[in-house]
C-alpha positions in Angstrom: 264.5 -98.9 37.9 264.8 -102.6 38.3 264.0 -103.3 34.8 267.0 -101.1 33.7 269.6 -102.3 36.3 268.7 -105.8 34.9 268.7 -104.7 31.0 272.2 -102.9 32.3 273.5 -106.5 33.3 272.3 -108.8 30.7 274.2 -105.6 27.9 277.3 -106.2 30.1 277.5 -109.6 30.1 276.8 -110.1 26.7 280.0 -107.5 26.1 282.1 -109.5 27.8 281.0 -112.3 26.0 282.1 -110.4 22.9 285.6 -109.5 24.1 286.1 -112.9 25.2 285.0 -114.5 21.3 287.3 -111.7 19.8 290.3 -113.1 22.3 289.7 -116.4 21.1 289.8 -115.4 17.5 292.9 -114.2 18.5 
């Protein structure tokens, strides 16, 4: 379960990473 919370995060952050590059291309 720990494994997948953690995989969970690192997806998340790297999607706001992604919306925040698209707001800059903005």
């Amino acid at each position: 379960d720990r494994i997948k919370t953690d995989i969970k995060i690192k997806t998340d952050s790297i999607q706001k990473d992604l919306i925040l590059l698209k707001t800059l291309n903005y």
